[in-house]
N, CA, C and O atoms as a GROMACS GRO file, in nm:
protein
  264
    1UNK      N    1   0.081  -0.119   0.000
    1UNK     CA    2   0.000   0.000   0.000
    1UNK      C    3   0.087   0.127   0.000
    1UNK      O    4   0.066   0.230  -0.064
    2UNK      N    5   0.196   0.097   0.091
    2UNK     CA    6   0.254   0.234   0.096
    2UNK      C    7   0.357   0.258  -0.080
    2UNK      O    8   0.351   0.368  -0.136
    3UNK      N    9   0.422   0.167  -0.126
    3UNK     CA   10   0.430   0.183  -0.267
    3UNK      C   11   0.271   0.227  -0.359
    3UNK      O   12   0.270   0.224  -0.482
    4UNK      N   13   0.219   0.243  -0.324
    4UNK     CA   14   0.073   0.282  -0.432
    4UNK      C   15   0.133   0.410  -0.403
    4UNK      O   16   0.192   0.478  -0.487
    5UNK      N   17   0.111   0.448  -0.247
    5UNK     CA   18   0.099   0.629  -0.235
    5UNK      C   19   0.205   0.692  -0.244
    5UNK      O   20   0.217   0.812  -0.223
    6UNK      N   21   0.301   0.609  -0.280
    6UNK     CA   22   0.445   0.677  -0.294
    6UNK      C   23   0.444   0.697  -0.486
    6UNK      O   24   0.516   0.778  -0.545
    7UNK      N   25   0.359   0.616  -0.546
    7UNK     CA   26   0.356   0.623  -0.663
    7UNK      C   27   0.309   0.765  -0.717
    7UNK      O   28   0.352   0.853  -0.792
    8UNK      N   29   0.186   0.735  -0.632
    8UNK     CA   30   0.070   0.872  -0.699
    8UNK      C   31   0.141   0.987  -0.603
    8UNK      O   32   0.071   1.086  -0.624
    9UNK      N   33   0.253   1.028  -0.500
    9UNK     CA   34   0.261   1.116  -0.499
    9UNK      C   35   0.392   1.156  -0.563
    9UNK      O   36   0.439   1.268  -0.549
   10UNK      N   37   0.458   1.046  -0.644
   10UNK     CA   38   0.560   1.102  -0.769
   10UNK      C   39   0.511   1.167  -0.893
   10UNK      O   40   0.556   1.255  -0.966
   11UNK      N   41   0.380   1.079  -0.893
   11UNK     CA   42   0.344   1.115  -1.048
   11UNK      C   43   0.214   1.268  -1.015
   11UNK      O   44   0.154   1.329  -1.103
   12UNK      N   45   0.206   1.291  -0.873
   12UNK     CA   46   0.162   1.446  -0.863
   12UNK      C   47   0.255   1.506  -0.893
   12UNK      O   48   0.221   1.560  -0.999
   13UNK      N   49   0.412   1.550  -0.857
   13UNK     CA   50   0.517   1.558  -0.820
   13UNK      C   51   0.530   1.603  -0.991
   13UNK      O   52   0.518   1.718  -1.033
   14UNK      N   53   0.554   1.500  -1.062
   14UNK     CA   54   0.571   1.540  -1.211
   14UNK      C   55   0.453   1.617  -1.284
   14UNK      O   56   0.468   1.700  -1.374
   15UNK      N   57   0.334   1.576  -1.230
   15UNK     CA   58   0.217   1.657  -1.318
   15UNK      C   59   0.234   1.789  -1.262
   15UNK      O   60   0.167   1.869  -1.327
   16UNK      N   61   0.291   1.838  -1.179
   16UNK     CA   62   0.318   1.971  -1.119
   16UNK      C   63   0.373   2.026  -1.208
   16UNK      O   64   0.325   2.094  -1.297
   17UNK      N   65   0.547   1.979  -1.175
   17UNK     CA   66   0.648   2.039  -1.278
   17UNK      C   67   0.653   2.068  -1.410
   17UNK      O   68   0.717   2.151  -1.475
   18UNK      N   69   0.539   1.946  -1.452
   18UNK     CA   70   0.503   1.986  -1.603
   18UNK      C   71   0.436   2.092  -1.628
   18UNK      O   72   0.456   2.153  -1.732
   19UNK      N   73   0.331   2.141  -1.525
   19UNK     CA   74   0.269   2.266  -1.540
   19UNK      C   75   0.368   2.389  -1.605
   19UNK      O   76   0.355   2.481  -1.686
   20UNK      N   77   0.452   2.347  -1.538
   20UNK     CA   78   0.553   2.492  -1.522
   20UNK      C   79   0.619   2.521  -1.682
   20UNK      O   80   0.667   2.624  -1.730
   21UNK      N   81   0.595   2.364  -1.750
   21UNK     CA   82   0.671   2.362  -1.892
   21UNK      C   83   0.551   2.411  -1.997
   21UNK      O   84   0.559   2.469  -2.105
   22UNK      N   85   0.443   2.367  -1.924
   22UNK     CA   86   0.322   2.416  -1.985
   22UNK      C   87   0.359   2.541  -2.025
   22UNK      O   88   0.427   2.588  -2.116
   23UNK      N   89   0.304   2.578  -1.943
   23UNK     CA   90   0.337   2.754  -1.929
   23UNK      C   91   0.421   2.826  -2.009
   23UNK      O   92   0.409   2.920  -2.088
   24UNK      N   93   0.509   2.754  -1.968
   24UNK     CA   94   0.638   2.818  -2.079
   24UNK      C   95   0.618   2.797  -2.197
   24UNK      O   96   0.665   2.879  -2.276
   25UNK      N   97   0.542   2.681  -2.248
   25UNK     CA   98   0.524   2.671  -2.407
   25UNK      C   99   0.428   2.768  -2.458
   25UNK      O  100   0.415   2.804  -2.575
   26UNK      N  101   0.356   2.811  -2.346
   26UNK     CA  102   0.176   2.858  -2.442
   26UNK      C  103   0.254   2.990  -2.436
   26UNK      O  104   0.278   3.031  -2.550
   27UNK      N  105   0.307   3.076  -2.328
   27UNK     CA  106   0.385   3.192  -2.323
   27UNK      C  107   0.467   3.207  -2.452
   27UNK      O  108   0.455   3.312  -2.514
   28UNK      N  109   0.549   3.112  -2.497
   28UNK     CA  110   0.639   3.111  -2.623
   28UNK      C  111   0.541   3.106  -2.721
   28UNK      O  112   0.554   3.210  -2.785
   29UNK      N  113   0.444   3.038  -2.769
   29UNK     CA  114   0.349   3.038  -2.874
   29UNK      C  115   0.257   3.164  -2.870
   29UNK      O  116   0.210   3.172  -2.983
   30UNK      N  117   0.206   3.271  -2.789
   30UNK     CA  118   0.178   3.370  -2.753
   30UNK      C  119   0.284   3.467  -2.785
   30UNK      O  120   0.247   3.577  -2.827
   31UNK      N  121   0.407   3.444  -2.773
   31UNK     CA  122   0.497   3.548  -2.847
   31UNK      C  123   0.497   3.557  -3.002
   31UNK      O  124   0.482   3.647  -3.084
   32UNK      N  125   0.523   3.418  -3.006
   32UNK     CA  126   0.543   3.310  -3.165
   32UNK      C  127   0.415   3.470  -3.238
   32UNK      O  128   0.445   3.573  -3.299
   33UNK      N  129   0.270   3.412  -3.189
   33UNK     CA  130   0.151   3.459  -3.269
   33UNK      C  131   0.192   3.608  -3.253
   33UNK      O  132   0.152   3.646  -3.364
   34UNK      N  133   0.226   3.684  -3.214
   34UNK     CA  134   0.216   3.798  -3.183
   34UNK      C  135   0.305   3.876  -3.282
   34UNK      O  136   0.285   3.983  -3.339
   35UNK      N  137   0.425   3.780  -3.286
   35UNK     CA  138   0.549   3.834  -3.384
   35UNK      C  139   0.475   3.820  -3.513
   35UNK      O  140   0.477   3.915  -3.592
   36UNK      N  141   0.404   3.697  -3.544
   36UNK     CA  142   0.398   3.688  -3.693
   36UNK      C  143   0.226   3.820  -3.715
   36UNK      O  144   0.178   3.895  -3.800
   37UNK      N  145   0.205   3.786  -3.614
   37UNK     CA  146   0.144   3.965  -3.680
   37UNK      C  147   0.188   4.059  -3.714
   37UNK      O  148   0.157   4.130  -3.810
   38UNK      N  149   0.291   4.074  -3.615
   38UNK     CA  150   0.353   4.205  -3.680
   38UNK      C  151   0.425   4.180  -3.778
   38UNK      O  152   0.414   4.260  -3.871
   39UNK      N  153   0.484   4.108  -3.790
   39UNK     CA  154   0.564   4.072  -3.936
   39UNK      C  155   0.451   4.066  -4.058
   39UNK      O  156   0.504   4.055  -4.169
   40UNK      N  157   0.340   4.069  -4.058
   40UNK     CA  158   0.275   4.056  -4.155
   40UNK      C  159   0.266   4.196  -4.181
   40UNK      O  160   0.287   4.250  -4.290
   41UNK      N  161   0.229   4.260  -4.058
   41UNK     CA  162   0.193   4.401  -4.093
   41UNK      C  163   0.305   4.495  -4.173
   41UNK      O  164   0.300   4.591  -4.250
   42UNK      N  165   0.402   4.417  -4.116
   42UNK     CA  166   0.523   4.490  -4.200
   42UNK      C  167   0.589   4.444  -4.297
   42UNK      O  168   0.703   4.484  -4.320
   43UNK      N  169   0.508   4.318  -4.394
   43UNK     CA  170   0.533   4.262  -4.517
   43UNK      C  171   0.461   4.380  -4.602
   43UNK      O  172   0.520   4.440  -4.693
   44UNK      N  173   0.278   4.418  -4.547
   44UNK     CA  174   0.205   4.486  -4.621
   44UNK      C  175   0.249   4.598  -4.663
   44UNK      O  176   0.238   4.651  -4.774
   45UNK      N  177   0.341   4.663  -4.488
   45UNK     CA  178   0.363   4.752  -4.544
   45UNK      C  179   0.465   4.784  -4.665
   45UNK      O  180   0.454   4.871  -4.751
   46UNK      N  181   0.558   4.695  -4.649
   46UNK     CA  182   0.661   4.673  -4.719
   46UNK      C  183   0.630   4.685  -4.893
   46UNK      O  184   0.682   4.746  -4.986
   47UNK      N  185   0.539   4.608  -4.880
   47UNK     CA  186   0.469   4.591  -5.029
   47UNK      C  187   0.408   4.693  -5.113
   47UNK      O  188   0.406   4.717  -5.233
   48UNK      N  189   0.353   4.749  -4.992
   48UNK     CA  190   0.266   4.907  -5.078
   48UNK      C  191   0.394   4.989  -5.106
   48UNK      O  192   0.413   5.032  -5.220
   49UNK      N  193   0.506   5.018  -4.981
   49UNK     CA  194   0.592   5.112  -5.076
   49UNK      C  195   0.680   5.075  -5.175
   49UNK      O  196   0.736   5.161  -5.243
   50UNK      N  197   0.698   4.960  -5.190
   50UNK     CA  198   0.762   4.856  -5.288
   50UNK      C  199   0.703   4.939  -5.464
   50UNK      O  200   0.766   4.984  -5.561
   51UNK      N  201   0.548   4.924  -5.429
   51UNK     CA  202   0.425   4.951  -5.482
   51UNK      C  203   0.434   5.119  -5.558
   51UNK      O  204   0.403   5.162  -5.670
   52UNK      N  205   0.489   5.178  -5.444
   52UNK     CA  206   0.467   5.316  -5.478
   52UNK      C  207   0.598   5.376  -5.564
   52UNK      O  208   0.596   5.460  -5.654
   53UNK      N  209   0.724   5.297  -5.501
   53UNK     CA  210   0.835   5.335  -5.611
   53UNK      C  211   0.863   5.299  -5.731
   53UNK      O  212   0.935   5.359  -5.811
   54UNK      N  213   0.758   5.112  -5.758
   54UNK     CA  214   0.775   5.093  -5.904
   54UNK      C  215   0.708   5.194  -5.994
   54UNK      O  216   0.751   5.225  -6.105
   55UNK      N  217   0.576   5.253  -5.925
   55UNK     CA  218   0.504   5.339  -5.975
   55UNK      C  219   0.564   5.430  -6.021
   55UNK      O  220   0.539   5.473  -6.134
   56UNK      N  221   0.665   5.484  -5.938
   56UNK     CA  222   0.733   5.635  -5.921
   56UNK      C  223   0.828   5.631  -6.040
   56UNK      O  224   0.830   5.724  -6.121
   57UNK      N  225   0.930   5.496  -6.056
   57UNK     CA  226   1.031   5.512  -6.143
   57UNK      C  227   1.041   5.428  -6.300
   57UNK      O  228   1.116   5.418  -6.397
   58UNK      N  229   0.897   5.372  -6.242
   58UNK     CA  230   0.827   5.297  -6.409
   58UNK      C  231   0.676   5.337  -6.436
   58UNK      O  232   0.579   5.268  -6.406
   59UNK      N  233   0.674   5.485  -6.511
   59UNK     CA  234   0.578   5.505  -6.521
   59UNK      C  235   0.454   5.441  -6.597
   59UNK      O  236   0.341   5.490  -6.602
   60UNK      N  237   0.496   5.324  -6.655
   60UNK     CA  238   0.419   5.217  -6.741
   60UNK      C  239   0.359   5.128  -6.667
   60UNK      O  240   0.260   5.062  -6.700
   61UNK      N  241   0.424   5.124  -6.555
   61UNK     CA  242   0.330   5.025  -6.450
   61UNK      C  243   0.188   5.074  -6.422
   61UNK      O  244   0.090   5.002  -6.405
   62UNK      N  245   0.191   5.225  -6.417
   62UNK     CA  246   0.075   5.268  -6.376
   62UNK      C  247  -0.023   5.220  -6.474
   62UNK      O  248  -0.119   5.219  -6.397
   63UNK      N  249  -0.069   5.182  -6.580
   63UNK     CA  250  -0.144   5.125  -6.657
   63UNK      C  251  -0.168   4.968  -6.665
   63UNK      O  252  -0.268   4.922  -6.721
   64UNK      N  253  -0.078   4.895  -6.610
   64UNK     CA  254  -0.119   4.809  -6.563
   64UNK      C  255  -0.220   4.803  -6.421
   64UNK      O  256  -0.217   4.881  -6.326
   65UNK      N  257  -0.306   4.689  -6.439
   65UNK     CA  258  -0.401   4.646  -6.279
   65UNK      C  259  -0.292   4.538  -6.194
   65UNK      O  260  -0.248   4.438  -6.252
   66UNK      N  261  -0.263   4.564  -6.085
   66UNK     CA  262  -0.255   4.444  -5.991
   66UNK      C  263  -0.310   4.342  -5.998
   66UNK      O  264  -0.290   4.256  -5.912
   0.00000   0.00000   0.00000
């Protein structure tokens, strides 16, 4: 009997500590999502002025549609 409760209070023992790794993963994936927003935002932006200088120094583009 006393091996049972020595069992279940190792494997509390680990379901604890794992919490802690938990954590740390969803925290890192919460950064993860956060970066690739902004990185998107700053692909778009990237793109429009990309956008505005082909315009600027090939004036033939302007007659083309996107």
């Amino acid at each position: 009997m006393l091996d049972v409760n020595q069992i279940i209070k190792d494997l509390a023992s680990m379901v604890y500590e794992q919490g802690d790794t938990i954590d740390s993963i969803e925290a890192n994936i919460e950064t993860a999502s956060s970066n690739v927003d902004s990185a998107n935002e700053h692909l778009a932006k990237a793109s429009q002025h990309q956008r505005r200088i082909q315009l600027n120094f090939f004036p033939s583009e302007k007659k083309r549609k996107p």
